[in-house]
N, C-alpha and C positions, 0 to 999 in steps of 0.2 A: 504494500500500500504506500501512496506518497504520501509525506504530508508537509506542507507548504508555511510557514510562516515570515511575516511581514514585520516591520517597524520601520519606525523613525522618529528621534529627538524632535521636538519642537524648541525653538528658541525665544525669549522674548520676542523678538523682533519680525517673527514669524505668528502667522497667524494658523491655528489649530485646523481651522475649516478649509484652508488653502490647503494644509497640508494633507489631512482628510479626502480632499477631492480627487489631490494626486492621486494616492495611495489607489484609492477606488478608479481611476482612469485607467490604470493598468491591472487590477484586480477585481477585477466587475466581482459583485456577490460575496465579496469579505464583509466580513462584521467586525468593527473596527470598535476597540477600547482608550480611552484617555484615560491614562494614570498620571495624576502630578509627581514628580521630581525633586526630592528633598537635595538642597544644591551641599554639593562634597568637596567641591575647589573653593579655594581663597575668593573670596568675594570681588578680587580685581580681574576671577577670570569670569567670560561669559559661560554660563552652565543654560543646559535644557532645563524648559518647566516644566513640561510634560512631555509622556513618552505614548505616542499612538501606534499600535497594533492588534493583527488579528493572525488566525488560522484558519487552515481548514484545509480540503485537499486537493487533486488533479483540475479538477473541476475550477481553481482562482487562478491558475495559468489560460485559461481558452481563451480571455483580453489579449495577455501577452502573447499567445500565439498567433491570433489574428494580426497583430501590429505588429511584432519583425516582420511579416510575410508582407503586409501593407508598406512598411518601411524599407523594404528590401533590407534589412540588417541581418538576417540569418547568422553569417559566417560573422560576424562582426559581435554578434553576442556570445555565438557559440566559442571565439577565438579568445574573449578579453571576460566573460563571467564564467563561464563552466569550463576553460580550457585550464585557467590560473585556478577557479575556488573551488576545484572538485575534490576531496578528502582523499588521505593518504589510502582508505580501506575502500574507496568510491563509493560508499552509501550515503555522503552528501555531499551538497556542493552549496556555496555561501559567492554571495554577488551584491555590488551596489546598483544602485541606481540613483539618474539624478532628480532631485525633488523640482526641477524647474520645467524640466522637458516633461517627467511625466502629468505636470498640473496643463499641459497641453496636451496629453497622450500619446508621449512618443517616448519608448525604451530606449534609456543614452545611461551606458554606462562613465561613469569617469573614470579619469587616471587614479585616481586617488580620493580615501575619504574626503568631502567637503568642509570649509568651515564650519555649515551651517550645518552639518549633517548631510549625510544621504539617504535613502530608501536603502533599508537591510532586508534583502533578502535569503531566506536559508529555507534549501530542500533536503527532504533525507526520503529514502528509499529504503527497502526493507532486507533489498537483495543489490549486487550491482549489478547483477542482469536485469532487470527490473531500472536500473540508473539510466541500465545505458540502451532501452530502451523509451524510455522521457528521453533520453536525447536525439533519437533516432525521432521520435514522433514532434515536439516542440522545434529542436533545433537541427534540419535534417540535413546530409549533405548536398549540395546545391552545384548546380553547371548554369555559369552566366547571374549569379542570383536569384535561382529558381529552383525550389527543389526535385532533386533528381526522381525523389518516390516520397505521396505523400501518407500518411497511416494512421487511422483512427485512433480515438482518445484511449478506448475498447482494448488496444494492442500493449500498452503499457502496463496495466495492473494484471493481465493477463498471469493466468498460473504455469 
């Protein structure tokens, strides 16, 4: 079984429901929590007030698969988030995202964590054949930007 979880730091200076929107732009059908943020750094640094997340499973990735394929980014997500954040034992894999592109609805990963935070994504999988089929079906290999074979949701959790 997959299962899919979300976050992201809010900042003062960041608004809760901007960031909320993101989050839900690329994860249609999450059910999203605000927790406040008791602040742990010296008061000169800027700290998160609240931290938004949710869970759940296969089913909050169909957003994001619809959008690489609308964005042509396949190879560009599969290269720079599952290629670097997939786990030494391959049952999961960990990736950002950035919170600006996705309050538009476009998956952009960054080089590196944000100031302001990024969108934390983390997958695990139960099996890595099971991994490396969400990769096969999410992010599949492509000729020209177009994948070469496309494969039901159905084909991932499969036994």
């Amino acid at each position: 079984m997959i299962h899919v979880k979300i976050s992201a730091d809010v900042y003062p200076t960041e608004s809760p429901e901007k960031v909320t929107r993101a989050i839900s732009s690329l994860f249609t059908g999450i059910i999203l929590e605000k927790k406040a943020i008791e602040a742990t750094e010296p008061e000169t640094e800027v700290n998160p007030s609240f931290l938004i997340s949710g869970e759940g499973g296969i089913d909050l990735l169909l957003t994001m698969y619809g959008l690489v394929r609308r964005e042509q980014i396949i190879d560009s997500i599969r290269n720079k988030a599952f290629g670097k954040g997939l786990s030494r034992d391959g049952l999961s894999v960990r990736f950002l995202l950035n919170k600006q592109a996705a309050f538009v609805g476009i998956p952009s990963i960054p080089a590196q964590e944000e100031p302001l935070g990024s969108i934390k994504v983390f997958i695990r999988a139960d099996s890595q054949e099971e991994m490396e089929r969400l990769f096969e079906w999410l992010l599949p290999l492509t000729e020209e930007g177009k994948p070469i074979i496309e494969l039901d949701m159905d084909y991932v959790e499969k036994s």
